[in-house]
N, C-alpha and C positions, 0 to 999 in steps of 0.2 A: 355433588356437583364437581367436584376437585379431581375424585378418581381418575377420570381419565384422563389427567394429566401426572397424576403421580404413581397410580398403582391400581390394582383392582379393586373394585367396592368393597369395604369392609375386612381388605387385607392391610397389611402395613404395607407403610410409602417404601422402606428397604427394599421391597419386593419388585419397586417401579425399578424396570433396568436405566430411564432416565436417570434416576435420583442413584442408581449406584454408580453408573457412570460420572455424575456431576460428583459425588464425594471421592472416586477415581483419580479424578482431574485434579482435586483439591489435594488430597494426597501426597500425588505425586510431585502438587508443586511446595509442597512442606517439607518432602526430602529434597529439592531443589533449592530451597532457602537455603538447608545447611551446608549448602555444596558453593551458595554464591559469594560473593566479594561485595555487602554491602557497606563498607564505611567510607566517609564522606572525611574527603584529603585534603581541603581545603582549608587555608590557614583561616580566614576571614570570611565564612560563608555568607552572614549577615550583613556585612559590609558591601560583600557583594552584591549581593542580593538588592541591597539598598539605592546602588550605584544603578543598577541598572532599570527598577522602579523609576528611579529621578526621569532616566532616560524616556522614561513612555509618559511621565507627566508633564515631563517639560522636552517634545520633540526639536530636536536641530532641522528644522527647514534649510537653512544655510545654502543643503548641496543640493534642492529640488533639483535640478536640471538632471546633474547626473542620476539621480534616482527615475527620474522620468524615464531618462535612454532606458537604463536596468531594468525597469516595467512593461516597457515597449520591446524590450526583446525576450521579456519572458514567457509576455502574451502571446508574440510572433511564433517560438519556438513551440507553447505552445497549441497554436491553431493547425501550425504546419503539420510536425508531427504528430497531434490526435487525426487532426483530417486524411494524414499517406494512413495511418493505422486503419481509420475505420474502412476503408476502401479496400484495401489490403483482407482487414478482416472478414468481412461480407464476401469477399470473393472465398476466401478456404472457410465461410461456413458454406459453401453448394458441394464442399467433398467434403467437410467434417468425419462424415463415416468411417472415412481411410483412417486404419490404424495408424498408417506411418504418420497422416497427417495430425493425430491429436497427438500421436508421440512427440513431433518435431515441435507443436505448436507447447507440451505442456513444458519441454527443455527451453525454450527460449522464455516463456512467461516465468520461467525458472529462477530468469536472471536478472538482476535489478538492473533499474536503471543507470545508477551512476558505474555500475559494475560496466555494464554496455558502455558506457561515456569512457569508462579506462581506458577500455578494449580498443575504442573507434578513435581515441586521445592517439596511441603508438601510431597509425596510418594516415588518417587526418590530421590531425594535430588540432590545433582552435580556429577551426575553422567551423560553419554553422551547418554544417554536412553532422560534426560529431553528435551536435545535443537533438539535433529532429533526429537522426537515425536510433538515440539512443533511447528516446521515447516513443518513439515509431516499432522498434520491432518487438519489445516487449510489447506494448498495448496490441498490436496487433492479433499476438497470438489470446490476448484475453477476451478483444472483440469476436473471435473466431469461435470461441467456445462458448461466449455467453451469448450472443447473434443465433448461435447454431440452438442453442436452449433454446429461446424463445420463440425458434418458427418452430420446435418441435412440440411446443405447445398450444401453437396454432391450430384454429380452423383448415382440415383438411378438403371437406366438401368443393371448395373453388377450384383444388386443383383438381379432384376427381373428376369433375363438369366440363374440365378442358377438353377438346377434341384427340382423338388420339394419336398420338405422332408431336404432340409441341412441345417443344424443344425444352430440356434444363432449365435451361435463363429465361423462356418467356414463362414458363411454369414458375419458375422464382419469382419474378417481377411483378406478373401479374394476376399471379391466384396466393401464392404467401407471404410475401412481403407484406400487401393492403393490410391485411388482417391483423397485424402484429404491429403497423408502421408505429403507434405511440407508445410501443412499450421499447422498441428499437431506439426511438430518440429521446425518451425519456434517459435508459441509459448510457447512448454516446452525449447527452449533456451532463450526466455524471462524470462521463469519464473524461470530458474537457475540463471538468474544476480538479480533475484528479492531475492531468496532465499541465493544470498551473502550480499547481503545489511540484508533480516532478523538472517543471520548466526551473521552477527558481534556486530549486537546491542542486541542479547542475550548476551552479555558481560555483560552487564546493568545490569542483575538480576545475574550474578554471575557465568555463563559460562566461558571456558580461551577462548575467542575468543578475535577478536580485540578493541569490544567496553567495555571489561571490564578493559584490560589496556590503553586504552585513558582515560576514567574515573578516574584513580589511577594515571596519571600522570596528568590531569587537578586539580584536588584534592591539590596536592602536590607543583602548581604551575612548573611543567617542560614542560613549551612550549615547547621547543627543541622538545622532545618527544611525544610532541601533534602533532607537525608539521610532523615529520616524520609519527608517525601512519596515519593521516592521507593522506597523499603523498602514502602512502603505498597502503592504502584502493583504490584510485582513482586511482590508477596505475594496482592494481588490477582487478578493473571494467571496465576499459580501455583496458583492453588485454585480454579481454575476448575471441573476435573474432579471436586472435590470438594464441591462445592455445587450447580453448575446441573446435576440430576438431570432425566432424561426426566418425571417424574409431576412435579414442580416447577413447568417450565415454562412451563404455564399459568397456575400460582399467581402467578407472575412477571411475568408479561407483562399481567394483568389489572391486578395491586397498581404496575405501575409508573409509568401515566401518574398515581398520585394523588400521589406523591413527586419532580415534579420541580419543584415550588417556584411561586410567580407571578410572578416576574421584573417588568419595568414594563409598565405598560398599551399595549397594538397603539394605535398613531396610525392611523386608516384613511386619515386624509388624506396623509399619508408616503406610502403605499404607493400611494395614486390618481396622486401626484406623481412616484413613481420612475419611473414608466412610463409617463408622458404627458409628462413635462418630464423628467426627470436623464439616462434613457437616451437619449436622441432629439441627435442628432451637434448641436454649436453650431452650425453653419453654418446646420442648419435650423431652429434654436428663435432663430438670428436673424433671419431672412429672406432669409439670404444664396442659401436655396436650394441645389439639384441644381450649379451653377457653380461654389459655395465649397466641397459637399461635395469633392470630388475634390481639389484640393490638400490639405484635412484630412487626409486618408486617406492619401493619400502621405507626408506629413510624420511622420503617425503612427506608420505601417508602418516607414519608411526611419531615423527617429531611438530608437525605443523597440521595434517587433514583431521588426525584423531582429536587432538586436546581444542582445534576449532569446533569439531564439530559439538566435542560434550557442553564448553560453554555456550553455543546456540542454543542447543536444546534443554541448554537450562534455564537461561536467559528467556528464551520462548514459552517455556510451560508457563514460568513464572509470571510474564506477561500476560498470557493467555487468561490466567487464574484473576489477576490484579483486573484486568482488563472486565470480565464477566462483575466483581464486585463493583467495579466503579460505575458500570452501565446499569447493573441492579439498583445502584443507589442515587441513580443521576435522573433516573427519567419519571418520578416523582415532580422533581422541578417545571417540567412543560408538561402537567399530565391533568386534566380538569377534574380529575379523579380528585386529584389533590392539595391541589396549588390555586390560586386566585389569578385576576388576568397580570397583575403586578409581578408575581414571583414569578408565572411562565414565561416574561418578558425576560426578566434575569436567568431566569435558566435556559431559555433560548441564548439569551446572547452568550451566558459561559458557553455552552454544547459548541455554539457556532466557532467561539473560539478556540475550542479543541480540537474537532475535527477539521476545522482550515490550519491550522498551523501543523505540518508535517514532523513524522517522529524526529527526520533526521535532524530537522531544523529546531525541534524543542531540545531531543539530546545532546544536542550542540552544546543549547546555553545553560541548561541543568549541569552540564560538567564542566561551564566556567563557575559553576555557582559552588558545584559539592565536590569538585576532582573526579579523576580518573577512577571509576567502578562500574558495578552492575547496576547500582541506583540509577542514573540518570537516565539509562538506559529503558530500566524498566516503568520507568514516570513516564517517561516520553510514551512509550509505546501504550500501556494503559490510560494516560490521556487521551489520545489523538483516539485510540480505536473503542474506547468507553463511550467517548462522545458521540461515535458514530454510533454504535448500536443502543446507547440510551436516549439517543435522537428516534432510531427507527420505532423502537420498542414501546418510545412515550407517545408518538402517534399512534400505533396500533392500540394504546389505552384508551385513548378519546373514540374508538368503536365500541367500546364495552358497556353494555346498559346492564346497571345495577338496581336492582327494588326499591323502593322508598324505605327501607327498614334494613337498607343493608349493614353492615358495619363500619364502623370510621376510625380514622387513625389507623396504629399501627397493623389494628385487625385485619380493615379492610385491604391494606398490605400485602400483610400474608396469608391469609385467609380467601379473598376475592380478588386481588389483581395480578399477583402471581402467580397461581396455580395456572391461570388462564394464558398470564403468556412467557409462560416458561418455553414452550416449547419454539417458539418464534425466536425468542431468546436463544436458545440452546441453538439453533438451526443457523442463525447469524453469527454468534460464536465461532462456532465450528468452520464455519463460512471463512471466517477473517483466519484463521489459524494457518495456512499457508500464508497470507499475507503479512503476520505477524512473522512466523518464519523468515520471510524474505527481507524485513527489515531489518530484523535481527542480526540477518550475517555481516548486510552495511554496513550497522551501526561501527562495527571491527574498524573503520576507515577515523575513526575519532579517537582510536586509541584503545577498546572494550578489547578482548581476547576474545571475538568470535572468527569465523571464518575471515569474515571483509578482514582484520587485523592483518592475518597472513597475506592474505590476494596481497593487499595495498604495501605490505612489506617487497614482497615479491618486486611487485612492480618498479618502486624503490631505487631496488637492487639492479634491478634494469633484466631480472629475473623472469621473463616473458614465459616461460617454459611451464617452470614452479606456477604462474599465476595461471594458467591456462586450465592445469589439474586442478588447484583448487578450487575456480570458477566451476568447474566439472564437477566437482564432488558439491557445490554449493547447488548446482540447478540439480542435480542427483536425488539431495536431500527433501527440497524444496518438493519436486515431485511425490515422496514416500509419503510427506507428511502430509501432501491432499490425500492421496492415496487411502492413507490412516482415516482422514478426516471426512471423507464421501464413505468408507464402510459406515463407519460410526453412522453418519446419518440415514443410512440404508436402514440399519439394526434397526436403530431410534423411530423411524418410519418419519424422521425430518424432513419437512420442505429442501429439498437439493438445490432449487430454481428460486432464487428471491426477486427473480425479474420482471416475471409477469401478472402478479396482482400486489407486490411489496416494491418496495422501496428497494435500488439497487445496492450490493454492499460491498463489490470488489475493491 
């Protein structure tokens, strides 16, 4: 029964290229280990630790109001900006096919969000222009690609039957769109709860949303206030399914750009300046010319692009590795395979709390907890993204009919529930591996020595040039490693598309 998911009948599982690949991966994040910075710098990590529990048991209601405003402008931020994305997206999934266009779309999905938030921070300044644009252009280029997947897996027969001569966009609207419309909104409501997790932790660079007053009260030491914010947040993410109704929606997204506040007044002369002067290399806004740039670029690359990039990609296998184990080991907890209606109630609620609370926002407080390293880094990221695929992976268990004589326990484990969805598994994996990537370089912005560490240095320094290439070399990278991670699932004969009969995983 198993073989064909491990290997050929009656050969060894070594033989599955799945199973050599997944000891590949494990591998390679073994020599990864020896290469990371995991020790915990922290005088008092228990202490800590404990401080900040008190905080979620005993929440400071105190400052509701201000948490209110900070909630209502994260939702705004994000309605507005998933809403400019998905329209934006839909429209470059009708040219998808343009090489240039998945080119441009895969460099901008490249780029994280708060990365975009730096970028649009120098021209706009704090103003509500920065945080919808900086969730807006990234998501769009994701809507583009995964919109364009799913009419490609449409019913074609409607458009065939059209008359001949009708046009692009009526042939869009109305022979492919119908056909796909619920797998379309199943995941632009994915990527609204995605877009409240990136709404709140643009607080970070200085947005009023929620993650800029958690920051100012962790700062400050006012657990209370940490606890509530984030009670708040996950309460938020948590009723999501309970408030943004389909007929709503538009109520929403009209009412939303009037509540995100006015922030300070756009300098246009800034933004004439970023681009004519900040970004333009020193060498040539000194006159050193084409002779100077080239040693710049060397220097640049060789002292800040390379040792960025080795810790990402170690950072990232490592996560990638931690990430597959903990979703292996979590989706047990919601699986009727194996758990009772009690423990799937808890292991619901943990998963929920995983995956709603974002990496950057857990490795925030994992590195008030254990200092400055790759640990907190790598929790954060194997939490949030474990959760999410041992969420996906524990519902596709409750499809699996097993015999009345099957085996139980840890048999039925590895024996019957594994084998069957390893490859679903593997396919989501691989899925998230750019995503992991792109967290990763951010994470830099906290202090980790990934890419983000130099950008946010850069910037800093008021180094506009430096951070421009590095951002370059970040969405560069970000691209190889889909790149890597669509072969692999080519070979593998993996599901590419999680859109249209799974659960969405971007």
């Amino acid at each position: 029964m198993h073989s064909t998911e491990f290997g050929p009948a009656g050969g060894s599982a070594l033989s599955s290229p799945i199973v050599r690949t997944s000891l590949w991966l494990v591998a390679i994040a073994l020599v990864c280990v020896a290469m990371a910075d995991f020790e915990i710098r922290s005088i008092s990590p228990w202490a800590e630790l404990g401080r900040f529990a008190g905080g979620l048991v005993q929440p400071d209601f105190s400052t509701l109001d201000t948490a209110a405003t900070a909630l209502l402008r994260t939702v705004t931020f994000a309605f507005t900006g998933v809403g400019l994305a998905a329209v934006l997206g839909m429209g470059l999934a009708l040219i998808f096919h343009s090489r240039f266009v998945r080119g441009a779309c895969a460099f901008v999905r490249g780029i994280h969000e708060l990365f975009w938030a730096l970028i649009f921070l120098q021209f706009f300044g704090l103003h509500p222009l920065t945080g919808v644009l900086a969730i807006a252009l990234p998501y769009a280029a994701v809507f583009a690609r995964v919109y364009s997947e799913i009419l490609e897996e449409g019913d074609e027969r409607p458009a065939r039957a059209l008359p001949a001569g009708s046009g692009l966009v009526s042939t869009f609207w109305y022979a492919r769109v119908p056909d796909v419309w619920p797998h379309l909104m199943t995941y632009t409501s994915y990527r609204l709860e995605c877009g409240m997790r990136s709404s709140a932790i643009l607080g970070f660079v200085g947005m009023p949303t929620l993650g800029f007053y958690l920051e100012s009260a962790y700062g400050e030491g006012l657990y209370g206030e940490v606890g509530m914010l984030l009670l708040i947040f996950l309460g938020l993410i948590a009723s999501l399914r309970l408030w943004v109704r389909p007929r709503l929606v538009p109520f929403y997204l009209l009412a939303a750009p009037w509540f995100l506040g006015n922030g300070l007044p756009i300098i246009w002369g800034n933004a004439a300046r970023f681009f004519t002067e900040d970004i333009v290399p020193a060498p040539l806004r000194s006159g050193e010319g084409l002779s100077g740039l080239g040693p710049w670029l060397w220097e640049l690359l060789v002292n800040q692009a390379l040792p960025g990039i080795g810790a990402t990609l170690v950072l990232t296998q490592i996560a990638l590795v931690a990430t597959g184990v903990l979703a292996l080991a979590s989706f047990p907890l919601i699986s009727r395979l194996f758990a009772g209606r009690f423990t799937r109630w808890g292991g619901h609620a943990l998963l929920i709390i995983g995956r709603s609370t974002p990496e950057y926002l857990l490795a925030y407080i994992l590195l008030q907890l254990w200092g400055p390293s790759m640990l907190p880094a790598v929790a954060a990221l194997a939490i949030h993204n474990g959760a999410i695929i041992g969420h996906l992976i524990g519902r596709q268990s409750n499809e699996i009919k097993l015999r009345p004589d099957a085996a139980r326990g840890v048999d039925r484990y590895t024996h019957e529930v594994v084998p069957r969805l390893y490859r679903p598994f593997l396919a989501f994996l691989f899925y998230r591996w750019e995503i992991i990537m792109r967290e990763t370089a951010i994470l830099g912005i906290l202090g980790i020595t990934t890419l983000g560490f130099y950008v946010d240095s850069a910037i800093q320094e008021l180094r506009f040039d430096r951070a421009m290439v590095l951002i370059l070399v970040t969405a560069l990278l970000n691209i190889a490693v889909d790149a890597v991670a669509r072969r692999i699932r080519r070979h593998l004969q993996l599901r590419t598309t999680p859109t249209a009969s799974t659960p969405p995983t971007p």
